[in-house]
ZAMARGU-4260 file (C-alpha; in steps of 0.2 Angstrom, whole numbers, plus 5000, padded with zeros to 4 digits):
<rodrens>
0) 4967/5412/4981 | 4970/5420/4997 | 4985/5416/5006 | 4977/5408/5020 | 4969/5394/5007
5) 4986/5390/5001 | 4993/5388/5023 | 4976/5379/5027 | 4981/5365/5010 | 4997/5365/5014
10) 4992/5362/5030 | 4979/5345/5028 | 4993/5339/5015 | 5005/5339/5029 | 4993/5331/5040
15) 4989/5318/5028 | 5006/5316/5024 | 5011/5314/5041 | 4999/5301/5044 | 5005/5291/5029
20) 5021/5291/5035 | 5017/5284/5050 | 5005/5272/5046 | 5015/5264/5029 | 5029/5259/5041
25) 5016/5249/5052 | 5006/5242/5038 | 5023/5237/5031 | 5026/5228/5047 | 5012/5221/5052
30) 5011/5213/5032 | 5032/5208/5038 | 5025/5200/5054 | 5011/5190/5043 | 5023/5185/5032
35) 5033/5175/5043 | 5020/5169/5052 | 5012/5162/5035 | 5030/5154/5031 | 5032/5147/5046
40) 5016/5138/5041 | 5019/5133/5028 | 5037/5125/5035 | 5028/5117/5049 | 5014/5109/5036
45) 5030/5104/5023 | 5037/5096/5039 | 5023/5088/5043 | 5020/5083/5024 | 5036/5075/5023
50) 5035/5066/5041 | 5017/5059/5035 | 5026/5053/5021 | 5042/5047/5029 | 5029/5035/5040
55) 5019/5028/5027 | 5038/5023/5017 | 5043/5015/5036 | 5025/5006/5037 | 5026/5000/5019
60) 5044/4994/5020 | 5039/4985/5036 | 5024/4977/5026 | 5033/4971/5012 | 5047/4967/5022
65) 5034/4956/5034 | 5026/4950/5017 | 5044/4945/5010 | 5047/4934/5027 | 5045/4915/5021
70) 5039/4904/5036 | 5052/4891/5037 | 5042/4877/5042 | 5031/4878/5026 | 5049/4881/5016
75) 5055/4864/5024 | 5042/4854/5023 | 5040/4861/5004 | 5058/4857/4999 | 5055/4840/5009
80) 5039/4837/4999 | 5050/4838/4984 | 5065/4828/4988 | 5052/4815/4992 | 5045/4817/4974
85) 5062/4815/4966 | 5064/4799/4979 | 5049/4790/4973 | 5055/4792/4955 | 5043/4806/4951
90) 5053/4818/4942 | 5042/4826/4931 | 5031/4832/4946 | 5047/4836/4957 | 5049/4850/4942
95) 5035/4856/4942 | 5034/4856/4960 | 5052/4868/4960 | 5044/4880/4945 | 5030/4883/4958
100) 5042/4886/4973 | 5052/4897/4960 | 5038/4907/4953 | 5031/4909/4973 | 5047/4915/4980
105) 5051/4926/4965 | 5032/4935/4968 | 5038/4939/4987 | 5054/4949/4980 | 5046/4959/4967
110) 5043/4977/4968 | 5024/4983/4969 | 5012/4995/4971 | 5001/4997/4986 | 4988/4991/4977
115) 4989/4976/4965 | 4976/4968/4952 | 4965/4953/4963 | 4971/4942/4946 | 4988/4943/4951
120) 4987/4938/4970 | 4975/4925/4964 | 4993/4919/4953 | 5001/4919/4967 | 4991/4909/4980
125) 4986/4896/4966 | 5009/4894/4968 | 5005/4893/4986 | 4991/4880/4983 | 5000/4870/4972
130) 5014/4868/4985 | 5000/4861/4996 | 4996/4851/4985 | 5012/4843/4986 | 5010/4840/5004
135) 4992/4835/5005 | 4988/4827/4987 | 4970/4822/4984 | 4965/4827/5002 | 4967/4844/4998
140) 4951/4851/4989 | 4950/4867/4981 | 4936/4877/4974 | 4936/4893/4966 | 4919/4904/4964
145) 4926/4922/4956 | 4915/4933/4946 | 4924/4941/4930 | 4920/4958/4933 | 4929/4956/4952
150) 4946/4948/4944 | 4955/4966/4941 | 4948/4972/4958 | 4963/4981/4967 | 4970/4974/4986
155) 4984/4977/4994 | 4998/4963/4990 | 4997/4947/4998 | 4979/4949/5002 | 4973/4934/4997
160) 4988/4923/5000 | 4988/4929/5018 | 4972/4922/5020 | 4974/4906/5012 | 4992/4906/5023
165) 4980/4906/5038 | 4969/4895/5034 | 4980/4880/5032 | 4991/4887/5048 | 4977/4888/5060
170) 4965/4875/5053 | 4966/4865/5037 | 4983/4858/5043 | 4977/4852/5061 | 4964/4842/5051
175) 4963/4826/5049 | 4956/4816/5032 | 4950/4829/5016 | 4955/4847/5016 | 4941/4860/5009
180) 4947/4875/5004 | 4934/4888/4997 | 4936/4905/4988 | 4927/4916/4982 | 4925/4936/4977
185) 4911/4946/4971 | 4908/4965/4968 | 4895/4971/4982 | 4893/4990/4984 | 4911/5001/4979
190) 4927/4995/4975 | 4942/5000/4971 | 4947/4996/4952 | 4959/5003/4940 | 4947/5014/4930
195) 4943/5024/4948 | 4963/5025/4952 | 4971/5032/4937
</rodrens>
């Protein structure tokens, strides 16, 4: 090997090195620059995860906490219902009459999921009814057309007993003589169930 071979190596290696040299420390920062980019990202998507979160808590508060409101005219006129129960000498259906109010409040202030079985607000507005019933006796009708495979259907909580609520405030209490209620569920197209949820 001539000396000029080992100048003209020593020479590309140089080169080669020097380029390295220069180019490490600027892959290096533009990989840095990346990197903080990326975990700003990611901070502003936690951030934006935990606000998201945040608001849906707030919204379902403010829903069970609307939910857990009890109108105080249909509390009055309930707990006056009763009295005149006990009044009349009818003790045995004044109980009854308190076990229902007990059972309906007790519902409003237990904790839930955001979505509950159809059977169990069905429980719940059958309380509700049977306070009507109190008020409105043998006028009040009630019919009930649910299909079996519909009765562990999941809603949100108070559904059903909304409904019903609405019914009587904007139309079955404004009328006069008999009071038809009807209701009814069946499966048509999806639905959410227990089996599809966990």
């Amino acid at each position: 090997m001539e000396t000029g071979d080992i100048i003209m190596i020593s020479y590309n290696f140089f080169s080669l090195a020097m380029m390295l040299s220069i180019l490490f420390p600027v892959a290096g920062l533009v990989v840095i620059i990346l990197l903080t980019f990326m975990e700003r990202e990611v901070n502003i998507l936690e951030i934006e995860n935990k606000k998201v979160s945040l608001e849906r808590e707030l919204h379902q508060s403010k829903f069970l906490q609307l939910n857990q409101q009890i109108q105080p005219h249909f509390l009055f006129n309930t707990l006056n219902a009763i009295t005149s129960l006990g009044r009349l000498g009818r003790l045995e259906d004044s109980v009854k009459s308190l076990e229902k109010l007990s059972l309906f409040l007790r519902y409003n202030y237990l904790e839930k999921d955001p979505l509950v079985p159809f059977i169990k607000e069905l429980q719940h507005t059958e309380n509700y009814l049977s306070i009507q019933r109190i008020r409105f006796g043998e006028k009040l009708k009630v019919v009930f057309q649910i299909e079996p495979q519909a009765r562990e259907t999941l809603l949100p909580p108070y559904t059903l007993q909304t409904l019903v609520e609405n019914s009587f405030k904007h139309g079955l209490d404004r009328k006069t003589g008999e009071k038809f209620l009807s209701i009814s569920l069946k499966r048509e197209g999806n639905w959410v169930d227990r089996k599809s949820v966990v």
